[in-house]
KOLGU-4560 file (N, C-alpha, C; in nm, 3 decimals, padded with zeros to 5 digits):
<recs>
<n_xx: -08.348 n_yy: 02.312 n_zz: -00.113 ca_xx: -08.273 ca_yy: 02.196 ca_zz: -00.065 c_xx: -08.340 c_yy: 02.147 c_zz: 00.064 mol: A seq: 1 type: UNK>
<n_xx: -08.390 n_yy: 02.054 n_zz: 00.073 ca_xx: -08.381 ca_yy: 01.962 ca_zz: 00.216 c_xx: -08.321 c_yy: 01.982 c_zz: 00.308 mol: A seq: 2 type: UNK>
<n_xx: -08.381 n_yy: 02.034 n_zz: 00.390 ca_xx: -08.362 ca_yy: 02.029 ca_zz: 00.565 c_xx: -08.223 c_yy: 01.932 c_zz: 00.616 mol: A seq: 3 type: UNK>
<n_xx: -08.233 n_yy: 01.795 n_zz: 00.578 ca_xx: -08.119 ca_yy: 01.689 ca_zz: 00.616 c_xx: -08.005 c_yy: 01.690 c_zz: 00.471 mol: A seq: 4 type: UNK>
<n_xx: -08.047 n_yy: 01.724 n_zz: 00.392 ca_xx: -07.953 ca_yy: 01.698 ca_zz: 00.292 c_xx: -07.843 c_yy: 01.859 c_zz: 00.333 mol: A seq: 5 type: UNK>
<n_xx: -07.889 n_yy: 01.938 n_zz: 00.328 ca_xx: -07.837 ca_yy: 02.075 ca_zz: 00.336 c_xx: -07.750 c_yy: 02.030 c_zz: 00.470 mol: A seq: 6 type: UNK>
<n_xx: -07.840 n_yy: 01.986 n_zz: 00.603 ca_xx: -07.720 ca_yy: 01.996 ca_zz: 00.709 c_xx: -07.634 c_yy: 01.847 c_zz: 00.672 mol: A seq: 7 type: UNK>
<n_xx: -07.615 n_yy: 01.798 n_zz: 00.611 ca_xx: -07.581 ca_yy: 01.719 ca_zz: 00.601 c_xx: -07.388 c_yy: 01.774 c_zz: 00.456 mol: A seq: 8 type: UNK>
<n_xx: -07.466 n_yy: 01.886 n_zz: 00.374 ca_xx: -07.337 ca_yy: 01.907 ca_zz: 00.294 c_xx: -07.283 c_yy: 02.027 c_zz: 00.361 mol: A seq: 9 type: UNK>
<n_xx: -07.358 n_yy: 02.154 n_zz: 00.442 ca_xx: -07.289 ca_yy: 02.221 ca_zz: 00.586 c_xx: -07.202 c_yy: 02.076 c_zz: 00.652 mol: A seq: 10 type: UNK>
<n_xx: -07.229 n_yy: 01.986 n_zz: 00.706 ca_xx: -07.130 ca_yy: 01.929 ca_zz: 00.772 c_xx: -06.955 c_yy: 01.841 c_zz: 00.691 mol: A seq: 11 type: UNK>
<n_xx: -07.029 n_yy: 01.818 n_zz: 00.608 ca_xx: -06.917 ca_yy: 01.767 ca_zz: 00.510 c_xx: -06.850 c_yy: 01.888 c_zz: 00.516 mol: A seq: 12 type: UNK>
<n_xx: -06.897 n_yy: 02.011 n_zz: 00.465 ca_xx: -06.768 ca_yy: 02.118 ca_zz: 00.456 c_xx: -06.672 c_yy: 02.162 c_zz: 00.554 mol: A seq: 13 type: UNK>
<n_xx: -06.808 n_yy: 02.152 n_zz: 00.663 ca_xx: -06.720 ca_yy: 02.187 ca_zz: 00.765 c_xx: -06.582 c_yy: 02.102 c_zz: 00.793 mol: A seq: 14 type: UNK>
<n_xx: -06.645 n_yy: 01.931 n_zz: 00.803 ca_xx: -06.528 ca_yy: 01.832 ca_zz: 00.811 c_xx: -06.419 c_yy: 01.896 c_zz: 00.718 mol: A seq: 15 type: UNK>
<n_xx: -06.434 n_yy: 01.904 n_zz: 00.596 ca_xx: -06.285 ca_yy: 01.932 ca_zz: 00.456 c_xx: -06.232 c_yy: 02.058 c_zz: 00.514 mol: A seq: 16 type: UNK>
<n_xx: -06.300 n_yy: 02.177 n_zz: 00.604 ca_xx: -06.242 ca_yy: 02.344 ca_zz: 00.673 c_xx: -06.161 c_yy: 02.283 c_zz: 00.757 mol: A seq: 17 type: UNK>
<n_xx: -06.188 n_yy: 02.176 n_zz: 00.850 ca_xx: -06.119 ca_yy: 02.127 ca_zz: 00.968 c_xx: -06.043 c_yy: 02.085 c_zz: 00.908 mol: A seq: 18 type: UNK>
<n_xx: -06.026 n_yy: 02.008 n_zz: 00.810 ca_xx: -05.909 ca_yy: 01.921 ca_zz: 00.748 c_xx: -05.756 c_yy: 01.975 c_zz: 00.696 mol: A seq: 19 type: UNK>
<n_xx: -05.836 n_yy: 02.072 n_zz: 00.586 ca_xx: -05.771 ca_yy: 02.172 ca_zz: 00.565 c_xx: -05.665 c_yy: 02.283 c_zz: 00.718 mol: A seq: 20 type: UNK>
<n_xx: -05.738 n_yy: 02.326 n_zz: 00.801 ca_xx: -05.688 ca_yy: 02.398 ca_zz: 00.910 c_xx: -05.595 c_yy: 02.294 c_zz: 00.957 mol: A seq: 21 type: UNK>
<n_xx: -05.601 n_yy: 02.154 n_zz: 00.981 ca_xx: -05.551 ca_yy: 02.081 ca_zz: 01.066 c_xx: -05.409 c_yy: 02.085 c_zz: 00.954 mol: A seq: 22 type: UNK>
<n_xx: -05.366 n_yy: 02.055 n_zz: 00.820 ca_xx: -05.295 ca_yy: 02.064 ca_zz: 00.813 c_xx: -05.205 c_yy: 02.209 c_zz: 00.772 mol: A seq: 23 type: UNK>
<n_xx: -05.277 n_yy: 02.296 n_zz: 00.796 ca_xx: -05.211 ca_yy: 02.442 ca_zz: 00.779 c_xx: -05.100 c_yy: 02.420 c_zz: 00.928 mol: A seq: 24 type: UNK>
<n_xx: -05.177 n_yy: 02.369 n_zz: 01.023 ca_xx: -05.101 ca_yy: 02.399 ca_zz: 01.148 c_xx: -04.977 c_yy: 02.263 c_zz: 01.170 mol: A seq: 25 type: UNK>
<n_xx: -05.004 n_yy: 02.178 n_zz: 01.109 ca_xx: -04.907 ca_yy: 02.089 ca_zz: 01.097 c_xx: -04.824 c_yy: 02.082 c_zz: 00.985 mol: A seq: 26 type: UNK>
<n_xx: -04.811 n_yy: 02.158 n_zz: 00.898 ca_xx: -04.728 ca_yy: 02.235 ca_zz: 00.814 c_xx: -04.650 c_yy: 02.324 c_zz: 00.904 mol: A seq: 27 type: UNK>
<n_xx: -04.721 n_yy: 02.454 n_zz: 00.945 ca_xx: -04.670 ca_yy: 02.493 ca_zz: 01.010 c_xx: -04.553 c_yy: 02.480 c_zz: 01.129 mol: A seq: 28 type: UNK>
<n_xx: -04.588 n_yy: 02.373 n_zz: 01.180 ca_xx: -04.552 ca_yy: 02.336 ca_zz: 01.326 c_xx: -04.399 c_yy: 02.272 c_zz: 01.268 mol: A seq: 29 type: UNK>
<n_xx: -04.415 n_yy: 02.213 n_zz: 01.176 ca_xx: -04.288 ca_yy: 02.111 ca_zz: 01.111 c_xx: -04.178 c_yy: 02.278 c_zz: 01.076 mol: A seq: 30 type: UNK>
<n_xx: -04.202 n_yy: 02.336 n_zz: 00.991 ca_xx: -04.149 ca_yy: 02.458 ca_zz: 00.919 c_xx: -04.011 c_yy: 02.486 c_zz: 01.070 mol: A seq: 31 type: UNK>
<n_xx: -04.124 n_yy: 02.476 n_zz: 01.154 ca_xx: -04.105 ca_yy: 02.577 ca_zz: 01.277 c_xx: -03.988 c_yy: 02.501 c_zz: 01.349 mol: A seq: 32 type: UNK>
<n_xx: -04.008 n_yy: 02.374 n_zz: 01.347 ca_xx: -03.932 ca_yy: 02.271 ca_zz: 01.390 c_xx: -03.793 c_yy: 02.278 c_zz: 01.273 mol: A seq: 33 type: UNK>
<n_xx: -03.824 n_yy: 02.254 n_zz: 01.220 ca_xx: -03.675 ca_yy: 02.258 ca_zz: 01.079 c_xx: -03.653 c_yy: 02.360 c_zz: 01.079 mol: A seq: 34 type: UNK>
<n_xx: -03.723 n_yy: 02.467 n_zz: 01.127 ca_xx: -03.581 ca_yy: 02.603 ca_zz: 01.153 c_xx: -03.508 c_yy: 02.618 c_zz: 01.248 mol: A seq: 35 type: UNK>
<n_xx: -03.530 n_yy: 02.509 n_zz: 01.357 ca_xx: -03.459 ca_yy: 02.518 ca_zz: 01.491 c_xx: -03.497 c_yy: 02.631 c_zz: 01.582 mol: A seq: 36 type: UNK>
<n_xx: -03.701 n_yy: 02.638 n_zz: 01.573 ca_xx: -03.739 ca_yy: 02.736 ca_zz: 01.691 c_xx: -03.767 c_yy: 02.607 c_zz: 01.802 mol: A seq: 37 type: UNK>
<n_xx: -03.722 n_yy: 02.692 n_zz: 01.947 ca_xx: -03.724 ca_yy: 02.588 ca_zz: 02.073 c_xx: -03.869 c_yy: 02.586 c_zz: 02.091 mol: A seq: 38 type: UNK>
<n_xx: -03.921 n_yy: 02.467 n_zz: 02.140 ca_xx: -04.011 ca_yy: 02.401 ca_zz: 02.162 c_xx: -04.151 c_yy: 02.507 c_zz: 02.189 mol: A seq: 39 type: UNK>
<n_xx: -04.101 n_yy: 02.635 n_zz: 02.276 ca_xx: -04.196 ca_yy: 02.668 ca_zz: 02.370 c_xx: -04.252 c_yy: 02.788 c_zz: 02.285 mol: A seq: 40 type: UNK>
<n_xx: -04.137 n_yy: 02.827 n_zz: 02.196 ca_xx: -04.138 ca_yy: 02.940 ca_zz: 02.105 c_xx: -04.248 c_yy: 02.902 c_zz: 02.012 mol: A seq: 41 type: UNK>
<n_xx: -04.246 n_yy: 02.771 n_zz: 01.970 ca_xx: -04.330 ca_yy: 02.736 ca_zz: 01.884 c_xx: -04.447 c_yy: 02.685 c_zz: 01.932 mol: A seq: 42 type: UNK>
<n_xx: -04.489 n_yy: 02.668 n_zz: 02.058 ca_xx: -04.624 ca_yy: 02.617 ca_zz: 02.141 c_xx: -04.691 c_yy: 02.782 c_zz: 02.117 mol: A seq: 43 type: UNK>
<n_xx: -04.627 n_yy: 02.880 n_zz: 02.175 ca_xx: -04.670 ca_yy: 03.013 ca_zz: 02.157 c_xx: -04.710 c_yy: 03.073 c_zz: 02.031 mol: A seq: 44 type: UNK>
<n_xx: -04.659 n_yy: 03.056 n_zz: 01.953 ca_xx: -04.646 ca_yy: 03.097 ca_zz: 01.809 c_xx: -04.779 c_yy: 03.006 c_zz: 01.767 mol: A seq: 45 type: UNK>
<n_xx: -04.780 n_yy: 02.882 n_zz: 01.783 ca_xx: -04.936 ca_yy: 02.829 ca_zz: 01.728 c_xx: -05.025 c_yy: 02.880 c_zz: 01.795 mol: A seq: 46 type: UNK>
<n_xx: -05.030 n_yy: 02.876 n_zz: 01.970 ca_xx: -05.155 ca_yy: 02.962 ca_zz: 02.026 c_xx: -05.165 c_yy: 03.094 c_zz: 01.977 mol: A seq: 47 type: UNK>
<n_xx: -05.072 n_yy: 03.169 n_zz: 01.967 ca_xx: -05.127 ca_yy: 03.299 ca_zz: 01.911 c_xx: -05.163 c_yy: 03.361 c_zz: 01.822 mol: A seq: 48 type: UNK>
<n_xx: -05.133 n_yy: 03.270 n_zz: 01.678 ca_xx: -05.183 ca_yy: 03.289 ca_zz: 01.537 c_xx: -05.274 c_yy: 03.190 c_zz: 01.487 mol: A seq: 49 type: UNK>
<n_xx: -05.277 n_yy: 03.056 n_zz: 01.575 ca_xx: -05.410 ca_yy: 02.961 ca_zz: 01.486 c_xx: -05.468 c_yy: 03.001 c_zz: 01.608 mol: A seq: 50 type: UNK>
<n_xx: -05.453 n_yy: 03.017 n_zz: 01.699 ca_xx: -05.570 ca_yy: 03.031 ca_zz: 01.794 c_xx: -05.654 c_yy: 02.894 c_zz: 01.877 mol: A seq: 51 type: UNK>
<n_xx: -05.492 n_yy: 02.833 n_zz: 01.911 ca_xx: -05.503 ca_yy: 02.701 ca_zz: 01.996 c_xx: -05.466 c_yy: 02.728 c_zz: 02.152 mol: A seq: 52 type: UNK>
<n_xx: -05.555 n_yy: 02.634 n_zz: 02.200 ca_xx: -05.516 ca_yy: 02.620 ca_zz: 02.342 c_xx: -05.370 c_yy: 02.574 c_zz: 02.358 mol: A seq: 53 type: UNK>
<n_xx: -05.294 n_yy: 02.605 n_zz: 02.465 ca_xx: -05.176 ca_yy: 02.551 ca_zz: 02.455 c_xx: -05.164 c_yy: 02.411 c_zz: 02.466 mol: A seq: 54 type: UNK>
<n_xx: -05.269 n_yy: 02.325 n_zz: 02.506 ca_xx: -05.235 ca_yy: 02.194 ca_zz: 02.518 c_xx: -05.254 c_yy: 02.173 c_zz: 02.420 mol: A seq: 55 type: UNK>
<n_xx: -05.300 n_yy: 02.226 n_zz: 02.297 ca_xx: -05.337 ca_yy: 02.207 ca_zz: 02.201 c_xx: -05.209 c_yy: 02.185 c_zz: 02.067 mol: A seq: 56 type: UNK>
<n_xx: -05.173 n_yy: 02.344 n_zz: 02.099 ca_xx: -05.003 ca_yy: 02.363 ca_zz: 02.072 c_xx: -04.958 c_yy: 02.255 c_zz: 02.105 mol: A seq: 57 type: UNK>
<n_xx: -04.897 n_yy: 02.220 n_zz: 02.202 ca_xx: -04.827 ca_yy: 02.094 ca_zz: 02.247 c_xx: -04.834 c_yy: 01.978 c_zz: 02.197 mol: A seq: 58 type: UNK>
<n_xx: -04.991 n_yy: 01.910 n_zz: 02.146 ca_xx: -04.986 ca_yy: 01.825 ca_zz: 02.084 c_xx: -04.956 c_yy: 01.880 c_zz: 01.961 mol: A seq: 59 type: UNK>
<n_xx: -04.989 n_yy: 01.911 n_zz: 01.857 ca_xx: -04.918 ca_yy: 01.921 ca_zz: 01.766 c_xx: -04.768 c_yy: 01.932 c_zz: 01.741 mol: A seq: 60 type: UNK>
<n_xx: -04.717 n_yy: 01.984 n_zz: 01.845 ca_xx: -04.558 ca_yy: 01.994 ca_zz: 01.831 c_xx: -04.504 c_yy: 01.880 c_zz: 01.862 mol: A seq: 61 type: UNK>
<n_xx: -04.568 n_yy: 01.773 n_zz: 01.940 ca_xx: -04.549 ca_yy: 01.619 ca_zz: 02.003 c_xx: -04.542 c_yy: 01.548 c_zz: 01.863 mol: A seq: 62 type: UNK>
<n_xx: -04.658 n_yy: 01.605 n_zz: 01.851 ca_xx: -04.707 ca_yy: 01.495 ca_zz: 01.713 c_xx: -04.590 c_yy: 01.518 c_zz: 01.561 mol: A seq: 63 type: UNK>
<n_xx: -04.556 n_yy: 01.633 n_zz: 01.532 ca_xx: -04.476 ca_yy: 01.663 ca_zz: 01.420 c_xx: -04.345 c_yy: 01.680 c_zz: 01.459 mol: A seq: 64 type: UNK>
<n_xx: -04.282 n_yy: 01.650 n_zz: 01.577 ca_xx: -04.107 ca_yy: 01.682 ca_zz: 01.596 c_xx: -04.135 c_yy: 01.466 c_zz: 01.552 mol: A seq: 65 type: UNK>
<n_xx: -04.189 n_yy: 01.403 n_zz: 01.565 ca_xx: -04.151 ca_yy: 01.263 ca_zz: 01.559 c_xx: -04.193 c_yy: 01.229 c_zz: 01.416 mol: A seq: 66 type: UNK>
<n_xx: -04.253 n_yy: 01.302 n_zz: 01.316 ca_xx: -04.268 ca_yy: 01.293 ca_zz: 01.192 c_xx: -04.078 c_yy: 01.271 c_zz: 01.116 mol: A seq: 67 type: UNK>
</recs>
């Protein structure tokens, strides 16, 4: 395979891994929310099992309590 073609379907996958992860954690984050865990419980709970920064946590929990 080609040098540019190869990094080129490495990057596509990578994009669809990210895609995929992004909505594991926004699945998640909603679940977490419709069970009535408080806000901070669930900022923690994403940093410590997806392995997000907490500002990171935060947005996601911003982003899916207004879903």
């Amino acid at each position: 395979m080609q040098g540019s073609a190869k990094e080129g379907l490495i990057r596509g996958v990578q994009e669809k891994l990210d895609e995929e992860r992004s909505i594991g954690i926004e699945n998640a984050t909603l679940a977490l929310i419709e069970g009535g865990v408080k806000e901070q419980k669930i900022v923690d709970l994403l940093t410590k099992y997806w392995n997000l920064r907490p500002s990171e946590a935060k947005w996601y929990y911003e982003e899916m309590k207004n879903k």
